[in-house]
CHARMM-style PDB file with segment names, atoms N, HN, CA, C and O in Angstrom:
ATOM      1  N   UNK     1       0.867  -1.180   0.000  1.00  0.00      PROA
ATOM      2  CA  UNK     1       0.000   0.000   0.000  1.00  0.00      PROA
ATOM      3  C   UNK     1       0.902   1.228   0.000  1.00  0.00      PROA
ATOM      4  O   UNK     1       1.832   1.333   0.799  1.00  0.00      PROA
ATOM      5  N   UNK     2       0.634   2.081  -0.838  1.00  0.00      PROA
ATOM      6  HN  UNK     2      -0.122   1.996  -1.488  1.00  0.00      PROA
ATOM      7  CA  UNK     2       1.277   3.117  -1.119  1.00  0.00      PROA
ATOM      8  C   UNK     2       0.956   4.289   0.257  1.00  0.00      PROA
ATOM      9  O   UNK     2      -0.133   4.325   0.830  1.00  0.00      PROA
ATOM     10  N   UNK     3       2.309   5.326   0.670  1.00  0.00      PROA
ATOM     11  HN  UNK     3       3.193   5.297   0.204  1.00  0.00      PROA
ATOM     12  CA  UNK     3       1.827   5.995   1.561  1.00  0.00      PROA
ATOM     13  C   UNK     3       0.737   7.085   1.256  1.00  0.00      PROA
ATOM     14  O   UNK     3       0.153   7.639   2.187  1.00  0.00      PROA
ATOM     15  N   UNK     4       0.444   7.417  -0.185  1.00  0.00      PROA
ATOM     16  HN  UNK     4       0.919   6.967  -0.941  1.00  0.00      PROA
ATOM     17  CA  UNK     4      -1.099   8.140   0.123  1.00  0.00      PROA
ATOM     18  C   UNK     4      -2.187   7.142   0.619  1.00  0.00      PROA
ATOM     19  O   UNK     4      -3.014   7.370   1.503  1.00  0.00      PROA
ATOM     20  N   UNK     5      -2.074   6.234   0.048  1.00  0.00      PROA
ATOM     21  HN  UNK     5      -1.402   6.049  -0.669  1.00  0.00      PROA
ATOM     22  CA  UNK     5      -3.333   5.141   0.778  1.00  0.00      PROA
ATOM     23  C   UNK     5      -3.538   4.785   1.942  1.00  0.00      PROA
ATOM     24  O   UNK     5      -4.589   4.681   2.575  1.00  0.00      PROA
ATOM     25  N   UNK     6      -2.223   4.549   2.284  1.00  0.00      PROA
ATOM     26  HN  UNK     6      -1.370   4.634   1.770  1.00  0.00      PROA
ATOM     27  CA  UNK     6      -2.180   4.598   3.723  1.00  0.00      PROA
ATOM     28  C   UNK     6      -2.763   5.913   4.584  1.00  0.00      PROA
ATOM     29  O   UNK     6      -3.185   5.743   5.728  1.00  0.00      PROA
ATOM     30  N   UNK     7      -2.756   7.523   3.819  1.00  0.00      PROA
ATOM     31  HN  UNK     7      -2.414   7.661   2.889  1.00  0.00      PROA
ATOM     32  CA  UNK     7      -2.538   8.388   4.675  1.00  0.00      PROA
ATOM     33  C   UNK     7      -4.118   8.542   4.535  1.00  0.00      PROA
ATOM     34  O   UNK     7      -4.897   8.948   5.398  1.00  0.00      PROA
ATOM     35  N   UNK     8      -4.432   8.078   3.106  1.00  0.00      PROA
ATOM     36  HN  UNK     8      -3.800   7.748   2.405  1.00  0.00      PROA
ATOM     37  CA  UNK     8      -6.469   8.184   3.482  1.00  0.00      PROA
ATOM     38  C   UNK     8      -7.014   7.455   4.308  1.00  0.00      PROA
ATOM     39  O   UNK     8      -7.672   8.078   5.141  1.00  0.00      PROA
ATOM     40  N   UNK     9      -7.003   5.988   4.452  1.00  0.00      PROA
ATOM     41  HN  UNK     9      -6.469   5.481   3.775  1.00  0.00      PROA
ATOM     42  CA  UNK     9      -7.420   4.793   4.771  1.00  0.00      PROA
ATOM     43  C   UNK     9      -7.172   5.182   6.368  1.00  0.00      PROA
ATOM     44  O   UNK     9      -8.239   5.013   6.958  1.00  0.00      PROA
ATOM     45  N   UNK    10      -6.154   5.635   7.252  1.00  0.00      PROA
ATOM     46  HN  UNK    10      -5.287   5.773   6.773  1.00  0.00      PROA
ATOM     47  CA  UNK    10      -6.041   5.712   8.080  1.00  0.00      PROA
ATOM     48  C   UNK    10      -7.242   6.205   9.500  1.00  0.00      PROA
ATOM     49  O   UNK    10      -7.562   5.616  10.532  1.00  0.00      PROA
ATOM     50  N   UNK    11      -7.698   7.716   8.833  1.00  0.00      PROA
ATOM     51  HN  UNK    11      -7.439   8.195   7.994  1.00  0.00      PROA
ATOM     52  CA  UNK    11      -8.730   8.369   9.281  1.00  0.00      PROA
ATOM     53  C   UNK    11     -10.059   7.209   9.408  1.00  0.00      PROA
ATOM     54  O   UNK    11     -10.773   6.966  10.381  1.00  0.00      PROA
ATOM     55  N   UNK    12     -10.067   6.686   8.181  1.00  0.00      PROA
ATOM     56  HN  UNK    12      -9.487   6.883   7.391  1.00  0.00      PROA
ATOM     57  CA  UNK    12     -11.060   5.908   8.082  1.00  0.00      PROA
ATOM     58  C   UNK    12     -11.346   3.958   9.281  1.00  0.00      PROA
ATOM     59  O   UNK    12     -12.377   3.379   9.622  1.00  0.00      PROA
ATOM     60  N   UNK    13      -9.913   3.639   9.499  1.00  0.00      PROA
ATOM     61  HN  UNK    13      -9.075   4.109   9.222  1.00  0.00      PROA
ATOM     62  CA  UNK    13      -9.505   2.841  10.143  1.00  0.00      PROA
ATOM     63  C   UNK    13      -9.780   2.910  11.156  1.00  0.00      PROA
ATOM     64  O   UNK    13     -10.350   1.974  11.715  1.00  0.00      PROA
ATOM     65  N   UNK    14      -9.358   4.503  12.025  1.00  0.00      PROA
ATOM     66  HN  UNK    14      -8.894   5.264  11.570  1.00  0.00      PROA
ATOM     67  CA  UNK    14      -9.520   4.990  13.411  1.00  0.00      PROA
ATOM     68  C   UNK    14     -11.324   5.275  13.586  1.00  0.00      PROA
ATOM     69  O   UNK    14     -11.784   5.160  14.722  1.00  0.00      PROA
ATOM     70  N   UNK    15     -11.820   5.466  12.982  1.00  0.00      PROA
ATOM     71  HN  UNK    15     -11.446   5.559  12.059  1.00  0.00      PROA
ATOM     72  CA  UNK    15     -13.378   5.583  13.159  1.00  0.00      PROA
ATOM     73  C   UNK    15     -13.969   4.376  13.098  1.00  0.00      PROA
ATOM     74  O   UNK    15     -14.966   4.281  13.813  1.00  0.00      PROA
ATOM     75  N   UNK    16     -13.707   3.529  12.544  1.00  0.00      PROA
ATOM     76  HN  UNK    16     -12.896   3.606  11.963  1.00  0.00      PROA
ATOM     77  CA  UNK    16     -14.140   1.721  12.557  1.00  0.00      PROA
ATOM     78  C   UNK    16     -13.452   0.999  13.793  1.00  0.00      PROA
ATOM     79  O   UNK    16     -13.898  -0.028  14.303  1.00  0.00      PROA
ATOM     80  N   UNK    17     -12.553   1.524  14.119  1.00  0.00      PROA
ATOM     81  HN  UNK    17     -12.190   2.359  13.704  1.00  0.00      PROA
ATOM     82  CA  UNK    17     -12.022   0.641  15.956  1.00  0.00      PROA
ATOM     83  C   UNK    17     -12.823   1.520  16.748  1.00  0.00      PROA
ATOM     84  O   UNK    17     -13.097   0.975  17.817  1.00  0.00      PROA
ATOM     85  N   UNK    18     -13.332   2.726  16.636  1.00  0.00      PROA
ATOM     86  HN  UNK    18     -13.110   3.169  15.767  1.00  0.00      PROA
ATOM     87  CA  UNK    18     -14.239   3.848  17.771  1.00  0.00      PROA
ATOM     88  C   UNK    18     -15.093   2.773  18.025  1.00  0.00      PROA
ATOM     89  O   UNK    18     -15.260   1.961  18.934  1.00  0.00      PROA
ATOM     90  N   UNK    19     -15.769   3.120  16.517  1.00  0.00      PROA
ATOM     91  HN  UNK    19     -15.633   3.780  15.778  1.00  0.00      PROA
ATOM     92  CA  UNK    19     -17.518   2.303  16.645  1.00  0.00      PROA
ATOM     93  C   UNK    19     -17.298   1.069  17.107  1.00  0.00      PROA
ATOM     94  O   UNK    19     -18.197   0.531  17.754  1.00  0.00      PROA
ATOM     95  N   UNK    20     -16.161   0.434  16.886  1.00  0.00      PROA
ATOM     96  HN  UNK    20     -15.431   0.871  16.361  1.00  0.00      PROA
ATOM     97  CA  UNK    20     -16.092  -1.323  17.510  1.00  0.00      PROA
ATOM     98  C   UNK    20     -16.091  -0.887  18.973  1.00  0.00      PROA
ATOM     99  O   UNK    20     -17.129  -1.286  19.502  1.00  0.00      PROA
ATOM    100  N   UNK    21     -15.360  -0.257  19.770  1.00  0.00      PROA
ATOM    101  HN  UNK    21     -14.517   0.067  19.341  1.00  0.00      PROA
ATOM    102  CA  UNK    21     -15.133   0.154  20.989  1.00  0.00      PROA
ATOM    103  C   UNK    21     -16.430   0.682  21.370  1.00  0.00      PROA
ATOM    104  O   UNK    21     -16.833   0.169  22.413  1.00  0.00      PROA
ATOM    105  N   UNK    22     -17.048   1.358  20.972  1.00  0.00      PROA
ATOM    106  HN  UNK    22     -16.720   1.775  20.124  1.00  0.00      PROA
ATOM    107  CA  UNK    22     -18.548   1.997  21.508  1.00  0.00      PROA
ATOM    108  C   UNK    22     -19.365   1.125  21.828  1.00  0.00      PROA
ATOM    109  O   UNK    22     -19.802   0.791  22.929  1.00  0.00      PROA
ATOM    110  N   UNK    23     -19.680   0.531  20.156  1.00  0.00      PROA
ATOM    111  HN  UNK    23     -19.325   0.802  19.262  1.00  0.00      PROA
ATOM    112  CA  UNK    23     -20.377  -0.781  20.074  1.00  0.00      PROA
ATOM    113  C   UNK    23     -20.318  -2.111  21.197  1.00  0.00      PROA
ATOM    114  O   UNK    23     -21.272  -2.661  21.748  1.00  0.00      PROA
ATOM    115  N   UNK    24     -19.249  -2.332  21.289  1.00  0.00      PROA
ATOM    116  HN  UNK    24     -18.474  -1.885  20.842  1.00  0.00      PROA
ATOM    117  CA  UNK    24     -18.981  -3.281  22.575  1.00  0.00      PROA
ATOM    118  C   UNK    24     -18.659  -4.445  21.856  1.00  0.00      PROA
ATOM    119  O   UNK    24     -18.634  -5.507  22.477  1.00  0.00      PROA
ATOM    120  N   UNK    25     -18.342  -4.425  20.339  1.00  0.00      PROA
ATOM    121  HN  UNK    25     -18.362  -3.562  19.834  1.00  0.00      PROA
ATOM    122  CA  UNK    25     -17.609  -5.078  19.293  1.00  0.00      PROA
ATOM    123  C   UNK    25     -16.748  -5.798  20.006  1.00  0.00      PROA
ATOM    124  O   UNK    25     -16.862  -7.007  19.807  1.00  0.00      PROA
ATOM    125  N   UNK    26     -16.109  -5.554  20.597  1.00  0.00      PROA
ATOM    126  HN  UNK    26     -16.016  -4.571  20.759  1.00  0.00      PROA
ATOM    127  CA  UNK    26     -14.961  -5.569  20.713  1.00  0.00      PROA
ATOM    128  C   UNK    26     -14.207  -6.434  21.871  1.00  0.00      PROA
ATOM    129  O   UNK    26     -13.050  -6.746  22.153  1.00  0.00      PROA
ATOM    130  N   UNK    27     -15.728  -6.677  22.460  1.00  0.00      PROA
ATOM    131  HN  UNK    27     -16.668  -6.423  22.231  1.00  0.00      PROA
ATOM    132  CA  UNK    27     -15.717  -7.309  24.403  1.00  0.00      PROA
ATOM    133  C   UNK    27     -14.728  -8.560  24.106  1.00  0.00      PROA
ATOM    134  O   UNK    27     -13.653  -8.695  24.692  1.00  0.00      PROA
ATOM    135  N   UNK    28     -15.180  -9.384  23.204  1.00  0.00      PROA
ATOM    136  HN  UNK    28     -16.052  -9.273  22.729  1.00  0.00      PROA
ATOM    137  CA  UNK    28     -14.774 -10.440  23.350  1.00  0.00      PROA
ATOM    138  C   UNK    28     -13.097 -10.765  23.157  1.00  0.00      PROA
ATOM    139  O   UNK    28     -12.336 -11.504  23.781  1.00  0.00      PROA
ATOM    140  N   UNK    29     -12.949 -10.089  22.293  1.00  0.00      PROA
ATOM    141  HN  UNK    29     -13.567  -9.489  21.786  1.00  0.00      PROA
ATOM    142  CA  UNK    29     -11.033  -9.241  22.385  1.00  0.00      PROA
ATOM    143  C   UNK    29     -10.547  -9.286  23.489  1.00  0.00      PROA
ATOM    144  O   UNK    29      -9.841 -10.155  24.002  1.00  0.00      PROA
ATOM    145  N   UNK    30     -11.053  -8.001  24.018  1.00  0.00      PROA
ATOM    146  HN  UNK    30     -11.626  -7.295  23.601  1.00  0.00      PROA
ATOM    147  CA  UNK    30     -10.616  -7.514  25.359  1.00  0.00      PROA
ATOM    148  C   UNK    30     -10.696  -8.542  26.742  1.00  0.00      PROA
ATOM    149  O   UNK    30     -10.139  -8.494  27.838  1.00  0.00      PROA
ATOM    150  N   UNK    31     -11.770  -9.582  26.059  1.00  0.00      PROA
ATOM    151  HN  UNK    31     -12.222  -9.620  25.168  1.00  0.00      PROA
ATOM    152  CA  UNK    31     -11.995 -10.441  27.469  1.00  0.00      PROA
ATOM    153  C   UNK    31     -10.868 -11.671  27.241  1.00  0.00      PROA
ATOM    154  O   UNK    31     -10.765 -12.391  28.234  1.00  0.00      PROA
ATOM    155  N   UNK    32     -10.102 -11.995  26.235  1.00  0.00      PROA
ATOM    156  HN  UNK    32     -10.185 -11.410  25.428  1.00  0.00      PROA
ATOM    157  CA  UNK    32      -9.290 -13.150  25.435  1.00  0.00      PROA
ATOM    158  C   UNK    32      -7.959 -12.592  26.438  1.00  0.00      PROA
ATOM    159  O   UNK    32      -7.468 -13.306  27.313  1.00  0.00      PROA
ATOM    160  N   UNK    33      -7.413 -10.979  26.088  1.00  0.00      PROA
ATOM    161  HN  UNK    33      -7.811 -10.399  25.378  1.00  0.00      PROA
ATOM    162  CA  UNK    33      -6.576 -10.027  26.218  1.00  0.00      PROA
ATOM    163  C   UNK    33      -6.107 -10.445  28.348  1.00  0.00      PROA
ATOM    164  O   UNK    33      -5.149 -10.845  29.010  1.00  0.00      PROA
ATOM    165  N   UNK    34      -7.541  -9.996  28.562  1.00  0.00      PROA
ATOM    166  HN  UNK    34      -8.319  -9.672  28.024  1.00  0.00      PROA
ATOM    167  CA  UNK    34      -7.590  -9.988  29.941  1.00  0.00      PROA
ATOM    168  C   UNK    34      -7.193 -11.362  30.295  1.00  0.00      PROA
ATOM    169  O   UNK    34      -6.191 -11.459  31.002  1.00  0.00      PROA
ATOM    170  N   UNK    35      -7.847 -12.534  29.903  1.00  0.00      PROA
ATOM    171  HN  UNK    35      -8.661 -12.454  29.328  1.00  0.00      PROA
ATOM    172  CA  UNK    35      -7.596 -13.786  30.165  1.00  0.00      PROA
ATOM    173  C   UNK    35      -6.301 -14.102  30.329  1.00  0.00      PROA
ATOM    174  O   UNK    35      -5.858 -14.183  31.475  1.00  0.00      PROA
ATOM    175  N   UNK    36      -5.558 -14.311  29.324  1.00  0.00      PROA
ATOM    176  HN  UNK    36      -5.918 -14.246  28.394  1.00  0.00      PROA
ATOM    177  CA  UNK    36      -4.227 -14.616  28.773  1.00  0.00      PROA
ATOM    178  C   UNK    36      -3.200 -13.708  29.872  1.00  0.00      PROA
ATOM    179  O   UNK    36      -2.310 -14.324  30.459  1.00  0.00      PROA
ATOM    180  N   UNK    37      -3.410 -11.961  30.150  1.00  0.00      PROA
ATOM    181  HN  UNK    37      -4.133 -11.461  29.674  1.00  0.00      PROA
ATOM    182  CA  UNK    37      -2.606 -11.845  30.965  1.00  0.00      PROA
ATOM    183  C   UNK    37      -2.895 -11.958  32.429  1.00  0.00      PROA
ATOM    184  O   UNK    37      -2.119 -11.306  33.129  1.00  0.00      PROA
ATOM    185  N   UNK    38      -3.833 -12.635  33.066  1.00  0.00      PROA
ATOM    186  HN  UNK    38      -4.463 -13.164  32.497  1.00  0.00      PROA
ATOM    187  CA  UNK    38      -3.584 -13.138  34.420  1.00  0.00      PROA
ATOM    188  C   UNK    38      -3.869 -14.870  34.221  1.00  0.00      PROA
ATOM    189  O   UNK    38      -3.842 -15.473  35.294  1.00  0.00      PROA
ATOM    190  N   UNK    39      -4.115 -15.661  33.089  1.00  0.00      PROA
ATOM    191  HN  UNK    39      -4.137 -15.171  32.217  1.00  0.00      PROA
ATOM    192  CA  UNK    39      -3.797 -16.922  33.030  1.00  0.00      PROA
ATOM    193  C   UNK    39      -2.520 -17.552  32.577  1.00  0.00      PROA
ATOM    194  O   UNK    39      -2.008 -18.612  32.937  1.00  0.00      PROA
ATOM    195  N   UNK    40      -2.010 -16.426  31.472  1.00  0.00      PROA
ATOM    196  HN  UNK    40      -2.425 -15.564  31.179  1.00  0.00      PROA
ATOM    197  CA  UNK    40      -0.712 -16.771  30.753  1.00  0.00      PROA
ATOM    198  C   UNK    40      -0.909 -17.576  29.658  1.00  0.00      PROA
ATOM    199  O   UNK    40       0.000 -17.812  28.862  1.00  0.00      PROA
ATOM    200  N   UNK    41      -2.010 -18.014  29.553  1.00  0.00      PROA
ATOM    201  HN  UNK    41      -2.748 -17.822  30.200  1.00  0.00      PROA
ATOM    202  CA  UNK    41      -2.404 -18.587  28.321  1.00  0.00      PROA
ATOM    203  C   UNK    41      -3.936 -18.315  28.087  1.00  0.00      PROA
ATOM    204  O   UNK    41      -4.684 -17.757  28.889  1.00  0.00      PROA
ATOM    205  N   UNK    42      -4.270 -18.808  26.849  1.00  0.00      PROA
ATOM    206  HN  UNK    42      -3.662 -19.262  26.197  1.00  0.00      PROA
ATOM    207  CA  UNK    42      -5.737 -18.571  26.288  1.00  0.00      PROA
ATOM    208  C   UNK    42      -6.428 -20.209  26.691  1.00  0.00      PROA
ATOM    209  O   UNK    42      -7.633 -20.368  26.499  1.00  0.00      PROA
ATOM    210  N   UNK    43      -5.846 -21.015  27.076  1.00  0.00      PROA
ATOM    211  HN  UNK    43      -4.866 -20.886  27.232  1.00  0.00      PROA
ATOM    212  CA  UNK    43      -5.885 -21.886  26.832  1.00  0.00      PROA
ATOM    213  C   UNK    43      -6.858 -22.047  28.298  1.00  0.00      PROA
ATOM    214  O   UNK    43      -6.408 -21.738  29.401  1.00  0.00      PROA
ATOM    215  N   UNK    44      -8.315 -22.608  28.074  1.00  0.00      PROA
ATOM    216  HN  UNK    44      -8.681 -22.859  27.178  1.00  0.00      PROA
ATOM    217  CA  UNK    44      -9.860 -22.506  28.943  1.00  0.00      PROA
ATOM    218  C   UNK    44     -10.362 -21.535  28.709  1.00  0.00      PROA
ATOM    219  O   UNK    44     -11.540 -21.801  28.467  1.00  0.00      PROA
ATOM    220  N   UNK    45     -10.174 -20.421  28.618  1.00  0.00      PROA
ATOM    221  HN  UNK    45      -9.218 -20.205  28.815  1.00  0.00      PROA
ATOM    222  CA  UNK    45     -11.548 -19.391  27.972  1.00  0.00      PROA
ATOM    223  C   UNK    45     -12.415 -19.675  27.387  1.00  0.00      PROA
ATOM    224  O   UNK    45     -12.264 -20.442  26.436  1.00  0.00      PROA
ATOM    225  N   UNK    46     -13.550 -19.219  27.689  1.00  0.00      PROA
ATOM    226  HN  UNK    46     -13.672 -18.596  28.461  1.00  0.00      PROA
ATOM    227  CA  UNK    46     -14.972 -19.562  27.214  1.00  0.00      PROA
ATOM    228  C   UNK    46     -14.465 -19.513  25.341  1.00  0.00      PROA
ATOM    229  O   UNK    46     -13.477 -18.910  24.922  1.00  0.00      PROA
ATOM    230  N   UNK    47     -15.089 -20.021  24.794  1.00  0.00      PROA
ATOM    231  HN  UNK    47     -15.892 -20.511  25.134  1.00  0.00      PROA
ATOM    232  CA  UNK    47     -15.431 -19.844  23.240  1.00  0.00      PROA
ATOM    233  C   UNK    47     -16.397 -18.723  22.971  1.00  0.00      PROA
ATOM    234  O   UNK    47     -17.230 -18.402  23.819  1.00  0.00      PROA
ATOM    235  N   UNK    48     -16.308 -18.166  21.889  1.00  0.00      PROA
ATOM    236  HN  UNK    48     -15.631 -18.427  21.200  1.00  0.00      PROA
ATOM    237  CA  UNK    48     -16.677 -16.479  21.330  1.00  0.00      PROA
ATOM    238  C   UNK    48     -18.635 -16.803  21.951  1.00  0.00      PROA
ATOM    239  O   UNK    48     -19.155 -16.061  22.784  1.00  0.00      PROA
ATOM    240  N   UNK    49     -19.352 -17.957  21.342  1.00  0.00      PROA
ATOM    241  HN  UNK    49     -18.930 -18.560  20.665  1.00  0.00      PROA
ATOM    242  CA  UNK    49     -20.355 -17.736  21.694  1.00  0.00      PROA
ATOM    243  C   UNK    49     -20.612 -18.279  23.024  1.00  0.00      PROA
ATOM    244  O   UNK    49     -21.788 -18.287  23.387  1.00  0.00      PROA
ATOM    245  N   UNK    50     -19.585 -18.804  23.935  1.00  0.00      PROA
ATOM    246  HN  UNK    50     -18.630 -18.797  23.640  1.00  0.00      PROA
ATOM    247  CA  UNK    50     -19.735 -19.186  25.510  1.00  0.00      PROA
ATOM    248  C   UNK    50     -19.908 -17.259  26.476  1.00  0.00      PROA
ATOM    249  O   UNK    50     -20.580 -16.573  27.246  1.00  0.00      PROA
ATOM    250  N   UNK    51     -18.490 -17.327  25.457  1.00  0.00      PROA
ATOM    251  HN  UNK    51     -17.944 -17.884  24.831  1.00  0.00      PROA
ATOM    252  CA  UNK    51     -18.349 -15.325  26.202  1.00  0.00      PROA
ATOM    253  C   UNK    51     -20.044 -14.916  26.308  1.00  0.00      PROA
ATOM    254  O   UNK    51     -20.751 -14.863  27.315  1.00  0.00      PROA
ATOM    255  N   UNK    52     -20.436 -14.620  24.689  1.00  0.00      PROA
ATOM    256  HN  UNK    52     -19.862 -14.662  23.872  1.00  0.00      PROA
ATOM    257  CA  UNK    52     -21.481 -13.781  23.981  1.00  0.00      PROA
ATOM    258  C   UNK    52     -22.541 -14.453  24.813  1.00  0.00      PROA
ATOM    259  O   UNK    52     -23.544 -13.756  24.661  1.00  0.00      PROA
ATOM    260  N   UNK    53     -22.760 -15.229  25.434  1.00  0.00      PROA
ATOM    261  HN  UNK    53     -21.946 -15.795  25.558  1.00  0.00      PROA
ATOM    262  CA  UNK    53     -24.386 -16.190  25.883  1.00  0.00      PROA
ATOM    263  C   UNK    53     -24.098 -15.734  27.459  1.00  0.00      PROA
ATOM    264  O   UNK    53     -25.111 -15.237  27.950  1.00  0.00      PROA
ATOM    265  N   UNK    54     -22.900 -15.784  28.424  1.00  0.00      PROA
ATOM    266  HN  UNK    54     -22.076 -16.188  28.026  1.00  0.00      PROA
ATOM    267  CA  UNK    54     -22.806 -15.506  29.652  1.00  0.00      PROA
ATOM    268  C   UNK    54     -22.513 -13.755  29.685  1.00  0.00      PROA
ATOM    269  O   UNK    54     -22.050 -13.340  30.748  1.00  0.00      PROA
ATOM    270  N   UNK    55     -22.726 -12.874  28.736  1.00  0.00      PROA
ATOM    271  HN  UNK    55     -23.102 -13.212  27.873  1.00  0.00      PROA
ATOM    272  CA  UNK    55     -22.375 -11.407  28.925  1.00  0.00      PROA
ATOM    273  C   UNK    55     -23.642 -10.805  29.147  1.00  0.00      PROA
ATOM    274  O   UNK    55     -23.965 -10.045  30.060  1.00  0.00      PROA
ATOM    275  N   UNK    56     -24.522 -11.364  27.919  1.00  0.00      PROA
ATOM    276  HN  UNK    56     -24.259 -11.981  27.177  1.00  0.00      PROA
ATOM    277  CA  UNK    56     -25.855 -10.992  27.430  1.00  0.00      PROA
ATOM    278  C   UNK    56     -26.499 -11.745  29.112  1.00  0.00      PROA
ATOM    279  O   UNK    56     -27.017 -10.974  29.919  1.00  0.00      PROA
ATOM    280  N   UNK    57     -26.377 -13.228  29.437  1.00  0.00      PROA
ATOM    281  HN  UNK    57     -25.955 -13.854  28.780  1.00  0.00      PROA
ATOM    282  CA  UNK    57     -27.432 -13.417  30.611  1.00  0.00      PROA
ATOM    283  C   UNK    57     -27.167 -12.755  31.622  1.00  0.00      PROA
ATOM    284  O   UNK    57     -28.015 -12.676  32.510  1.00  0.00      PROA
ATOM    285  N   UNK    58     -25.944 -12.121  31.746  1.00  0.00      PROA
ATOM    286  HN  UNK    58     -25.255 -12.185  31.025  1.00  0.00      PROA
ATOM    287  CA  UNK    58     -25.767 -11.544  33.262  1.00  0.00      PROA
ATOM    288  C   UNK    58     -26.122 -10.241  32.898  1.00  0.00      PROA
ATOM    289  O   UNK    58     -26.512  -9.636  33.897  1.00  0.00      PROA
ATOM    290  N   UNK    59     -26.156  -9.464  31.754  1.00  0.00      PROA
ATOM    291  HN  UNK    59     -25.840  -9.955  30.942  1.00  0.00      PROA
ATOM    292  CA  UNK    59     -26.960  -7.923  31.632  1.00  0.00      PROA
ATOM    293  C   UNK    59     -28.538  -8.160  32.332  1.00  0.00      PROA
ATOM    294  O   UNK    59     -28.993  -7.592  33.324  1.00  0.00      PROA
ATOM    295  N   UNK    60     -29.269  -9.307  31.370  1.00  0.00      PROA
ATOM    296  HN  UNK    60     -28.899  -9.769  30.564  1.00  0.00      PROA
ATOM    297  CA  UNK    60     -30.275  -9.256  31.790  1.00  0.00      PROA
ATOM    298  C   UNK    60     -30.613  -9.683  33.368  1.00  0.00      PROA
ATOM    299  O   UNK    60     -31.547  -9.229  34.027  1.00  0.00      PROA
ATOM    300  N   UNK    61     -30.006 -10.290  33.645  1.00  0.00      PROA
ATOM    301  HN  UNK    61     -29.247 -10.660  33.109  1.00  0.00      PROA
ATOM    302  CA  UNK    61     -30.163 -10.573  35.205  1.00  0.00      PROA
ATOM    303  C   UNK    61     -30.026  -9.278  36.141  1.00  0.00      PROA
ATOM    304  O   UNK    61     -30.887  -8.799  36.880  1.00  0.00      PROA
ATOM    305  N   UNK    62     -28.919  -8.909  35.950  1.00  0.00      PROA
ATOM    306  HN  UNK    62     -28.220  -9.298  35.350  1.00  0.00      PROA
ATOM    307  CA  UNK    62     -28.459  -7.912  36.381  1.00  0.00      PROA
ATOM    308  C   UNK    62     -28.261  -5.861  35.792  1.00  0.00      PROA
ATOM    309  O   UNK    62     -27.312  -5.114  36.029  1.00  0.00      PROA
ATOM    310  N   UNK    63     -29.302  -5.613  35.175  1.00  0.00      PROA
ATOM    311  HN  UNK    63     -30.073  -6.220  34.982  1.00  0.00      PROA
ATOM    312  CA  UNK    63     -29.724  -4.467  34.132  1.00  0.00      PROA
ATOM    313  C   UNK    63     -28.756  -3.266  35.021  1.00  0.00      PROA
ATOM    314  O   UNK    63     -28.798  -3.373  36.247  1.00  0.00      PROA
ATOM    315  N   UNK    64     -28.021  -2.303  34.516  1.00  0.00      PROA
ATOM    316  HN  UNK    64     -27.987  -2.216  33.520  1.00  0.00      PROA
ATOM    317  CA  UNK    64     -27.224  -1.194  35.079  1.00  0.00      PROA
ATOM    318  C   UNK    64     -28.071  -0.427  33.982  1.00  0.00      PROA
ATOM    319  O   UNK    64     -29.027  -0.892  33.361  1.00  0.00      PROA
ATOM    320  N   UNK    65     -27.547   0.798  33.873  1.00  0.00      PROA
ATOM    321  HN  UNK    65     -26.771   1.176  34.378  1.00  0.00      PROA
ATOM    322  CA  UNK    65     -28.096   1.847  33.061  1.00  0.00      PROA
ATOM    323  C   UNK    65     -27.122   1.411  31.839  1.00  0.00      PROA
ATOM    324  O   UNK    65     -26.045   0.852  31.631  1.00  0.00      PROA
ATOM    325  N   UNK    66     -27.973   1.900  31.312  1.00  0.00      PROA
ATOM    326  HN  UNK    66     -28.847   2.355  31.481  1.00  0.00      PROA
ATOM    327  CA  UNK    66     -27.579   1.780  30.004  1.00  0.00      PROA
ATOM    328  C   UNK    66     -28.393   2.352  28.825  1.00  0.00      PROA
ATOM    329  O   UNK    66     -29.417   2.810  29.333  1.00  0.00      PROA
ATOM    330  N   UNK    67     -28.423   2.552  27.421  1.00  0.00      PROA
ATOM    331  HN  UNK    67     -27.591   2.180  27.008  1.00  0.00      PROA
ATOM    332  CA  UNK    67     -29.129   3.068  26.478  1.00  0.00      PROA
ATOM    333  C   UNK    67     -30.385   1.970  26.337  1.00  0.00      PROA
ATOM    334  O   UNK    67     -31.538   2.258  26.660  1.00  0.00      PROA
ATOM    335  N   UNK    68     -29.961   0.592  25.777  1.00  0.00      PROA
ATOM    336  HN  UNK    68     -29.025   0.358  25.515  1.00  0.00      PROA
ATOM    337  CA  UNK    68     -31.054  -0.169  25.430  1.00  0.00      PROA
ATOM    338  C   UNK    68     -31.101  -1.377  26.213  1.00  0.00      PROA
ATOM    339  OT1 UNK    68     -32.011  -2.188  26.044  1.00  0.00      PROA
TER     340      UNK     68
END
């Protein structure tokens, strides 16, 4: 990739990790991230839809403020 492409694409890059970060895109990353540095490995972490099924039941159990 040429550095003008790079220098457009960039702006555009940083607004697509926001919305992942806003969105909450992103939990399951951050929860792999977290794992690994106080387990030292990835190795037992829930699987993407183990995460996604125990995040969602404990919102609803447990509702904080939030938008929706």
């Amino acid at each position: 990739m040429s550095s003008f492409a790079a220098a457009v694409a960039r702006p555009f890059k940083a607004v697509h990790w926001y919305l992942k970060e806003v969105m909450g895109e992103n939990a399951y990353v951050h929860y792999l991230e977290h794992y690994e540095r106080h387990h030292g490995t990835r190795e037992g972490a829930m699987c993407e839809r183990e995460f996604w099924r125990e995040l969602i039941d404990e919102q609803e159990t447990n509702p904080k403020a939030r938008c929706c």
